[in-house]
VMD Tcl script that draws the C-alpha trace (Angstrom):
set ca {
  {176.98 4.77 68.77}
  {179.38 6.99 67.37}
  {180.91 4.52 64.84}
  {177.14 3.80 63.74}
  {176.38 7.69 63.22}
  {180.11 7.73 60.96}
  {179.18 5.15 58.95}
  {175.54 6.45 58.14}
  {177.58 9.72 57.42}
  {180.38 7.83 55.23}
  {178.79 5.57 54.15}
  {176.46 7.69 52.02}
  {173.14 6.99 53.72}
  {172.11 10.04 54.85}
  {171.64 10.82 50.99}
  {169.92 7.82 50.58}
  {167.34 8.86 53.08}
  {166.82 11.92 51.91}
  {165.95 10.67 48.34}
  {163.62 8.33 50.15}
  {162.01 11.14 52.03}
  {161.57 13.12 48.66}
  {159.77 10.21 47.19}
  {157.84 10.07 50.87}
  {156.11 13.58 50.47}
  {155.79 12.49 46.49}
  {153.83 9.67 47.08}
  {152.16 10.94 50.48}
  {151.82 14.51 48.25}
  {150.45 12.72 44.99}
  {148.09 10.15 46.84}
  {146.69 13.32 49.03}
  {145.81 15.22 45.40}
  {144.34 11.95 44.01}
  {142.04 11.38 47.53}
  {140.90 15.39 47.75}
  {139.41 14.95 43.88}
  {137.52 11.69 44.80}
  {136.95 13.28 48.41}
  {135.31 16.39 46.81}
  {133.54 14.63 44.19}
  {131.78 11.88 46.00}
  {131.10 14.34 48.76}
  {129.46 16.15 46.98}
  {127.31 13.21 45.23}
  {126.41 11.71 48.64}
  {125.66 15.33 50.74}
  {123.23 15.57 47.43}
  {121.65 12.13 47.57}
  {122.52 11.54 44.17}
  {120.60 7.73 43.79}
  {121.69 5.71 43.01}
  {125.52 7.32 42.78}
  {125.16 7.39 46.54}
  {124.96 3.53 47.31}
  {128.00 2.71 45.66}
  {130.24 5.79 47.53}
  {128.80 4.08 50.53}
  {130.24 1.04 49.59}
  {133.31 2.11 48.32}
  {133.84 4.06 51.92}
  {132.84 1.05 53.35}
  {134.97 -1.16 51.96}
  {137.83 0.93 51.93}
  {137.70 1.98 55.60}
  {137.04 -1.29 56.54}
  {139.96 -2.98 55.14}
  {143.72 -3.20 56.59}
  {145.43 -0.65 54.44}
  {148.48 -3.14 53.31}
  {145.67 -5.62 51.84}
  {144.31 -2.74 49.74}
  {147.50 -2.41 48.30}
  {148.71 -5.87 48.40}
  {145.49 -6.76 46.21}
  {145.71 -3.90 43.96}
  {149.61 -4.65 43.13}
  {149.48 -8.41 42.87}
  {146.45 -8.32 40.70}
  {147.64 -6.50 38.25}
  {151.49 -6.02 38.05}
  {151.54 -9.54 36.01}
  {149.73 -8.14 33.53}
  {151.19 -4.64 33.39}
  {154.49 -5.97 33.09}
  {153.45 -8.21 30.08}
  {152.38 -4.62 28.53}
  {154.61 -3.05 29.23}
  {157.64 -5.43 27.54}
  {155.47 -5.98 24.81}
  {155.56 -1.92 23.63}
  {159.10 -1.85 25.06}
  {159.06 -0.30 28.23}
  {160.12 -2.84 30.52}
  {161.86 -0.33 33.09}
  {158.72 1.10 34.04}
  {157.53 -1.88 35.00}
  {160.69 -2.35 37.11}
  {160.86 1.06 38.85}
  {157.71 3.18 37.76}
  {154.95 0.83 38.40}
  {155.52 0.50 41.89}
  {155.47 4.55 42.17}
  {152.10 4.45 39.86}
  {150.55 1.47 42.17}
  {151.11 3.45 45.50}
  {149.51 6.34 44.85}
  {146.68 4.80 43.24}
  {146.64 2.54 46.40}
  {146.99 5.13 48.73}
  {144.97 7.45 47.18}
  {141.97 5.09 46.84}
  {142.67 5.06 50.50}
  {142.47 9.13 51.12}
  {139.83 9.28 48.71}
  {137.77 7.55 51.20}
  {138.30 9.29 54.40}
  {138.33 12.53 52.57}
  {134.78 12.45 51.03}
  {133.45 11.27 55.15}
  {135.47 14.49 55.82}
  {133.92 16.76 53.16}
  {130.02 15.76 53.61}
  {130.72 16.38 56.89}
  {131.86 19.65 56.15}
  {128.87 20.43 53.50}
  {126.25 19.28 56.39}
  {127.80 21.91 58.82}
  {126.68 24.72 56.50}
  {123.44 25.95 57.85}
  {121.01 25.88 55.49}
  {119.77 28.75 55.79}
  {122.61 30.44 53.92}
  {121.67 28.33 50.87}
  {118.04 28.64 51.08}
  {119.03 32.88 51.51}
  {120.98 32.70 48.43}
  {118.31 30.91 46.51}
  {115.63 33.63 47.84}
  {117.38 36.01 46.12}
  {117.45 34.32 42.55}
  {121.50 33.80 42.72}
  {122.17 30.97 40.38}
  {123.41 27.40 41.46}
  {127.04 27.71 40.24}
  {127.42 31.12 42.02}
  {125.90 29.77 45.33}
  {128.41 27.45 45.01}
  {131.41 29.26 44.64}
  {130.51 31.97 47.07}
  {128.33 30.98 49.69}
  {129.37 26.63 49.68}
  {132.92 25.91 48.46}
  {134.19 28.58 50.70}
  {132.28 27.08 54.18}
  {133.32 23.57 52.93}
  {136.79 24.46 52.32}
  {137.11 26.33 55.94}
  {135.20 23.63 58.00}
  {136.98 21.24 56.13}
  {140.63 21.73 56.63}
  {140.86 20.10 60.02}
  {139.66 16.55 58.91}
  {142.24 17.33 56.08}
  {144.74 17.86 58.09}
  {144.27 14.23 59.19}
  {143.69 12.96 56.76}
  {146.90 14.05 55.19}
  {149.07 12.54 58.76}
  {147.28 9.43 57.75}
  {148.80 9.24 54.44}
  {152.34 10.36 55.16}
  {152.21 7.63 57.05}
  {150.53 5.54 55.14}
  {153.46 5.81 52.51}
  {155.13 3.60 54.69}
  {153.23 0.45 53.64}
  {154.22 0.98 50.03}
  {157.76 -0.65 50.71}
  {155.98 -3.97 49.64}
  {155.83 -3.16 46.17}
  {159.74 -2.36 46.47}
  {159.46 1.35 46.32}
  {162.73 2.81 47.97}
  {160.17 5.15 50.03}
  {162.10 6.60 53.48}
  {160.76 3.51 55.55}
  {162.58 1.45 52.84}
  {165.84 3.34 52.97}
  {166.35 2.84 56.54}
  {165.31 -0.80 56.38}
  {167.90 -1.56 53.67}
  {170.62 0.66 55.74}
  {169.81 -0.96 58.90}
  {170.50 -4.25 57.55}
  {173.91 -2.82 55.68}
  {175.45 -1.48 58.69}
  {173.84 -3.68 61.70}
  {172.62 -0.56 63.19}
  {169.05 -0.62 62.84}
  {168.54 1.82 65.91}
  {170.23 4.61 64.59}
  {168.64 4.43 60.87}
  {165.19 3.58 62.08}
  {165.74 6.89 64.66}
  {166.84 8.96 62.08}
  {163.45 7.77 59.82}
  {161.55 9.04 62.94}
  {162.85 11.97 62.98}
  {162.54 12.86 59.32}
  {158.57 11.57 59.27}
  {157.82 13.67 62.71}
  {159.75 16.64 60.85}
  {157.42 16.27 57.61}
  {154.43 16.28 59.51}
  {155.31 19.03 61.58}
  {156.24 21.49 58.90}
  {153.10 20.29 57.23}
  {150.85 20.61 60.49}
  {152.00 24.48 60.16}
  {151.32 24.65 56.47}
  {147.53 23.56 57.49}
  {147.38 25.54 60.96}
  {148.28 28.51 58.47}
  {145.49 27.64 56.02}
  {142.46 27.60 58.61}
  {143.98 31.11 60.12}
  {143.37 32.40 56.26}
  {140.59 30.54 55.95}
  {138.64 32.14 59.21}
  {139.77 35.59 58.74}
  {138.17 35.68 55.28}
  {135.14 34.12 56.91}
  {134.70 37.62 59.13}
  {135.31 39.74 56.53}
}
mol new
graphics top color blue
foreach p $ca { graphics top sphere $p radius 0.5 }
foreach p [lrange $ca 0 end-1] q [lrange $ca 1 end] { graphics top cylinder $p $q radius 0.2 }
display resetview
């Protein structure tokens, strides 16, 4: 054990697992931005029966929640890294086919992914407002955008940040998939130094740790938020 923990130390791996943590919370942060906007937005279409808009969100969620994660983004790599590379070399830019692509591809993956669970989690949130603050609001001739922005988007946001907070676990780990399309992600970093050093126990340990560290300073970020977000709802 001890010559395993010198050589991750000598060796140089403990950097290497740190930059594959950074890109971790890049990805997991990235793909989380990516799935609130298409959370928000189709939440919004389908809590407003927007028809026919709301059929294909149902689908979408469908088919998204429905499917193994890794053959969302096995399907949305392979189909189209052939012909993004062939772009790509043809305007010079080779490389980021090589290296960038993969970064590109896994937050579009695994924010198509968020993006799914996060607009369940936000109609859920805009059918917990009673509607009797809405139809209040409307009684006394306050306009749509400002009934929005004072009496909705602040109840959504507050009921909301739970199922967020979820949602968010889900895609830090998540991130871990994205290895497949050779990103050097944290999952990736102690794969390749397990196999360097014959110590898989001790890199794949050290991976826990870091993941169970990034979700716990995270699950504090978001414990922090809904405290803000209830006090403001009693003032």
């Amino acid at each position: 054990m001890e010559f395993g923990l010198l050589q991750v130390w000598q060796g140089g791996w403990i950097t290497a697992i740190l930059r594959g943590a950074a890109i971790t919370v890049a990805v997991g942060a990235a793909s989380m931005f990516a799935g609130a906007v298409i959370g928000v937005i189709c939440g919004l279409l389908k809590w407003g029966r927007v028809f026919p808009l709301t059929l294909l969100i149902d689908a979408y969620t469908s088919l998204v929640r429905g499917v193994p994660e890794l053959l969302i983004i096995y399907l949305l790599f392979f189909s189209s890294v052939e012909f993004v590379t062939k772009v790509a070399t043809a305007f010079g830019y080779a490389g980021f086919a090589q290296s960038g692509y993969a970064f590109v591809i896994a937050v579009v993956a695994i924010g198509t992914i968020s993006g799914a669970y996060s607009t369940e989690v936000i109609r859920g949130a805009l059918a917990s407002i009673p509607a009797g603050h809405i139809e209040a609001a409307r009684a006394l001739g306050l306009p749509g955008r400002r009934i929005f922005r004072r009496i909705i988007a602040p109840q959504m946001l507050r009921i909301a940040v739970p199922g967020m907070n979820n949602v968010w676990q889900a895609t830090i780990k998540d991130t871990a998939l994205v290895s497949v399309v050779g990103l050097q992600e944290l999952l990736r970093a102690a794969f390749v130094g397990a196999g360097s050093t014959r110590h898989p126990f001790i890199f794949f340990l050290i991976a826990a740790v870091v993941y169970l560290l990034i979700t716990l300073v995270s699950q504090a970020g978001f414990d922090t938020a809904e405290r803000v977000f209830k006090l403001r709802a009693r003032k």
